[in-house]
C-alpha positions in Angstrom: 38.0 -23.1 3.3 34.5 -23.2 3.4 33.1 -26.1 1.4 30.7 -25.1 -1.8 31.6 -22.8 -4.7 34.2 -20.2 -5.2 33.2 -17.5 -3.6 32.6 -14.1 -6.0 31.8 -10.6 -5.9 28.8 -10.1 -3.8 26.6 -7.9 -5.9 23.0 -7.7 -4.1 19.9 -8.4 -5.2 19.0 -7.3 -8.7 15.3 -8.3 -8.2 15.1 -5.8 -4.6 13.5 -8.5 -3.0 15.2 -10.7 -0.4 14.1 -14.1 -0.3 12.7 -14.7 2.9 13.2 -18.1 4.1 11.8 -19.1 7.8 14.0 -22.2 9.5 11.5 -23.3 12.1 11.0 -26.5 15.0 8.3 -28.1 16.5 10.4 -28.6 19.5 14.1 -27.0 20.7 17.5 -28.8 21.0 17.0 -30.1 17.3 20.1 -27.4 16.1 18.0 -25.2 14.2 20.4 -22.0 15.6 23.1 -23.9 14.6 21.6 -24.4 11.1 20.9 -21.3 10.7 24.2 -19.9 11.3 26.5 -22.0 9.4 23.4 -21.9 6.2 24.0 -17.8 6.4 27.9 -18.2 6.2 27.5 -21.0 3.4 25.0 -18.7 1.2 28.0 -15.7 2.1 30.5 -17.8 0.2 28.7 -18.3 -2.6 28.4 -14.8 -3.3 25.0 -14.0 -1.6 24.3 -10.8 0.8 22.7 -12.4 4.4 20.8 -10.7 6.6 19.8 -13.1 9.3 16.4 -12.5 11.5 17.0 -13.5 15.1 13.1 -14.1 15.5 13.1 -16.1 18.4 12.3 -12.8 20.7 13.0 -13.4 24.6 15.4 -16.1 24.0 17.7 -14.9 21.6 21.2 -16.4 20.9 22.4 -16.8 17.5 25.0 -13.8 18.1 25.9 -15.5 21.2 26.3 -18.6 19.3 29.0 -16.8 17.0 30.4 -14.8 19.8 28.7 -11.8 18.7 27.8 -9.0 21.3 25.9 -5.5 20.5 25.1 -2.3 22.3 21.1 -2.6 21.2 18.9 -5.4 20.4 15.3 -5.4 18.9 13.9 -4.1 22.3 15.4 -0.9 21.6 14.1 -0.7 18.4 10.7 -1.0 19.1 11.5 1.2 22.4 12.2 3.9 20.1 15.7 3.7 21.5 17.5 3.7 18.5 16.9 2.7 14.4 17.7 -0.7 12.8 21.0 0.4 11.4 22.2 0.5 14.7 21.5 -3.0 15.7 23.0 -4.6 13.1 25.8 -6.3 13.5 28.4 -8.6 10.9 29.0 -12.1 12.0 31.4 -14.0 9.7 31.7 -14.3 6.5 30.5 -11.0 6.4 27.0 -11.8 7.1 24.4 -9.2 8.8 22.7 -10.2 12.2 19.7 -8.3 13.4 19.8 -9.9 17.2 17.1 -10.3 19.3 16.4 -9.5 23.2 17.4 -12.2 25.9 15.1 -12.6 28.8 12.4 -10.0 27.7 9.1 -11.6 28.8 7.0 -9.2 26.9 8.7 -9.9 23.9 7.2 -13.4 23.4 4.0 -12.0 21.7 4.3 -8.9 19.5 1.5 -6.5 20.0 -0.1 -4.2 17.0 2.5 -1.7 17.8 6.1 -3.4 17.5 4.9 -5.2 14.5 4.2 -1.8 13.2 7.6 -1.1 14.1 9.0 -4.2 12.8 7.5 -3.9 9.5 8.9 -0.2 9.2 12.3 -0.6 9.5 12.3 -3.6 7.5 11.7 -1.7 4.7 14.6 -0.1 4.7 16.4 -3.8 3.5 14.5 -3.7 0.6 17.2 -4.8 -2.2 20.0 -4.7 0.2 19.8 -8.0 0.4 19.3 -11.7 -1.2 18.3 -13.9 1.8 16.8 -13.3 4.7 16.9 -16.3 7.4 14.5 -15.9 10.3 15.2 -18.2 13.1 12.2 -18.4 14.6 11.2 -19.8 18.1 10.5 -23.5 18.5 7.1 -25.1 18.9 3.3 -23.1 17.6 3.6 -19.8 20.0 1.8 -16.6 17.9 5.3 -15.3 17.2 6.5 -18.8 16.0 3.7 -19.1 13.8 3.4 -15.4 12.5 6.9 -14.9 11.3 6.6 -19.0 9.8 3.7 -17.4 7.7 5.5 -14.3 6.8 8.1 -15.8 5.0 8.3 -17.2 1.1 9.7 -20.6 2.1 9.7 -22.2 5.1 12.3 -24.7 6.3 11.1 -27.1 9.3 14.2 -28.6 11.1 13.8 -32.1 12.8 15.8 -35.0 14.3 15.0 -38.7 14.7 14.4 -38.1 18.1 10.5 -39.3 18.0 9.3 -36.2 19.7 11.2 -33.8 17.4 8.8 -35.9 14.8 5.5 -35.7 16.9 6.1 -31.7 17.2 7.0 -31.0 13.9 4.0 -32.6 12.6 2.2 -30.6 14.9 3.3 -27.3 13.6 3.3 -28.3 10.1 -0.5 -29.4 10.8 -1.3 -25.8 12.7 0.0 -24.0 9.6 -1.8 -25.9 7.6 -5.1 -25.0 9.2 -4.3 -21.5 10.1 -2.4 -20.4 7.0 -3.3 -22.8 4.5 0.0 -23.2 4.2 0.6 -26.8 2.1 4.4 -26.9 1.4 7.5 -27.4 3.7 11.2 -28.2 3.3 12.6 -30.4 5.8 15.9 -30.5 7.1 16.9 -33.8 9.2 19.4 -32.7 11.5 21.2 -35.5 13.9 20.9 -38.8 11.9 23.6 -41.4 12.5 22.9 -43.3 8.9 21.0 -42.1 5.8 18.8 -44.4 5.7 17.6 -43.0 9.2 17.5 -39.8 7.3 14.9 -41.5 4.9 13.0 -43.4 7.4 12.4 -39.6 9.4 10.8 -38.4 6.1 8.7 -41.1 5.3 7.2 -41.2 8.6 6.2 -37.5 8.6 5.2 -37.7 4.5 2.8 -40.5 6.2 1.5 -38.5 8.9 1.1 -35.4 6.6 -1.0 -37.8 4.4 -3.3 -39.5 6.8 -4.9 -36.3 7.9 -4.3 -34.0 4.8 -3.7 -35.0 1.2 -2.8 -31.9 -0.1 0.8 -31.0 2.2 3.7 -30.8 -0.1 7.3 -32.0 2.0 10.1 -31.6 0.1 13.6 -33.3 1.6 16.2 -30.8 1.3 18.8 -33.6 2.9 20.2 -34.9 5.9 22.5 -33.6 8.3 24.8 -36.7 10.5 25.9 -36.5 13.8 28.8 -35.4 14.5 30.4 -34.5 18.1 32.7 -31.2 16.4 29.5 -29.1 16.1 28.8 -29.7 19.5 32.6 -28.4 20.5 32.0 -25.9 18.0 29.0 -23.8 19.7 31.3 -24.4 22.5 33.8 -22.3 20.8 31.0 -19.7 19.7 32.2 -20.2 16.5 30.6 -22.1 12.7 31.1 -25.5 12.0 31.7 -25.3 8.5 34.5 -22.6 9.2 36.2 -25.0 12.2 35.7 -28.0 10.0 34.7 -27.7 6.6 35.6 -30.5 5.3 33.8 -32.5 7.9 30.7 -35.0 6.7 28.1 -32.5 8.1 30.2 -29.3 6.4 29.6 -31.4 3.0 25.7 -32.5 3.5 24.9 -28.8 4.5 26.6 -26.7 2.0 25.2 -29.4 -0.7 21.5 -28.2 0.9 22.5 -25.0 1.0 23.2 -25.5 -2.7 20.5 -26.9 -2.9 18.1 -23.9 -1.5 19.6 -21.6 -3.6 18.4 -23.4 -7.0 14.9 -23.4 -5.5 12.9 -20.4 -6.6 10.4 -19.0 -4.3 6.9 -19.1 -5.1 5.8 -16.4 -7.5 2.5 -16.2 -5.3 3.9 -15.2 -1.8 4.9 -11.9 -0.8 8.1 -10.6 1.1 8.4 -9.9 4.7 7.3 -6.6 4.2 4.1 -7.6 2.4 2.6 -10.0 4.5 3.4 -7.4 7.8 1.4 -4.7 5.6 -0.9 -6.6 4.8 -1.5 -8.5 8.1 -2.2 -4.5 9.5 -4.4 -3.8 6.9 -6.5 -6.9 7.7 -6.2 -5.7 11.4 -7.1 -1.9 10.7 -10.1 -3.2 8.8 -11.4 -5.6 11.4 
């Protein structure tokens, strides 16, 4: 069973607006995919309709991760090939997937037209659903930092490792400059003690603070290590389902728990909005 509360009736979004929630890196290999994944089966059980964003365009592979396959992919949306409906697919727990494109080069920086696309069939989720998860791209590419600024929340995933720390500070610090963006949720993923947990945020709360005074970071928890998840993606399949009772199933469905009491602020838009209003802005310029 997965761990967190008993599941009920899912009954959509009374508010018809998903909460759009970006789960982000400064670097790869830190398990934001994973994250991702096993957050959107977690949020299922609790009684919540999923749709999850594979945003990382040309290196896709969250439905490979669940062993997942489809006929299209976002490429044949914005090819005109087919409509969004047809893309997407139901991973477990009844989650939705809209799946990216593997290996398309020209996919790693939208152009005017395919977010025009984008923003056109997303419209078509309006209500259908209570989260949306993009899993964006690692590092500060345009696509990276234009679907991070989309969103209501966004969620920056990092490990002890002290790169992961040096590149998550990085993004944080382009958002911050770009955007004006000021608050992030932190996930640290990988920690062999809690107290490593803490020492990861503290370091980052003091980098934030050196060079701007104004950056709210707010510790959604710690994630340990643990060699399952590892044998898990193996598997293609979700760690909380494989082993849910596991140390790592517990931390992440009581930060999953923890999301979902979290309201998003009043003052950001949907997906939808910012991509409208991001062409405005471009139509006007």
């Amino acid at each position: 069973m997965i761990p967190g509360p008993e599941t009920v009736k899912q009954t959509g979004n009374k508010n018809n607006s998903p909460q759009v929630i970006s789960v982000t890196s400064g670097k790869g290999g830190v398990g934001k995919t994973s994250i991702v994944a096993n957050m959107a089966i977690l949020l299922s059980a609790m009684g919540k309709k999923v749709l999850v964003f594979d945003a990382d365009l040309g290196l896709a592979n969250i439905d490979v991760m669940l062993g997942l396959s489809s006929k299209y992919n976002i490429n044949h949306l914005l090819q005109g090939d087919c409509k969004i409906n047809d893309i997407l697919i139901e991973g477990p727990a009844g989650i939705k997937i809209l799946p990216a494109a593997s290996g398309i080069q020209e996919l790693s920086a939208l152009s005017y037209e395919q977010q025009l696309t984008i923003v056109n069939a997303l419209d078509n989720f309006q209500g259908d659903f209570d989260y949306m998860l993009i899993d964006t791209g690692a590092g500060i590419s345009e696509n990276v930092l234009y679907f991070n600024s989309a969103a209501q929340r966004i969620i920056v995933v990092v490990t002890p490792e002290p790169t992961s720390l040096t590149d998550a500070y990085s993004l944080i610090k382009v958002m911050r400059i770009r955007f004006n963006i000021k608050r992030f949720e932190i996930i640290i993923n990988d920690v062999l003690s809690t107290y490593e947990g803490k020492d990861v945020i503290k370091k980052l709360i003091f980098a934030c603070d050196k060079f701007f005074g104004d950056i709210a970071l707010d510790m959604l928890g710690s994630i340990p290590h643990d060699s399952n998840i590892t044998e898990s993606i193996r598997e293609q399949r979700a760690f909380v389902e494989i082993n849910p009772g596991s140390e790592a199933s517990r931390r992440l469905a009581s930060i999953v728990k923890r999301i979902d009491s979290i309201n998003a602020p009043q003052e950001s838009g949907t997906l939808q909005f910012f991509f409208k209003r991001h062409i405005k802005n471009r139509e006007k310029g």
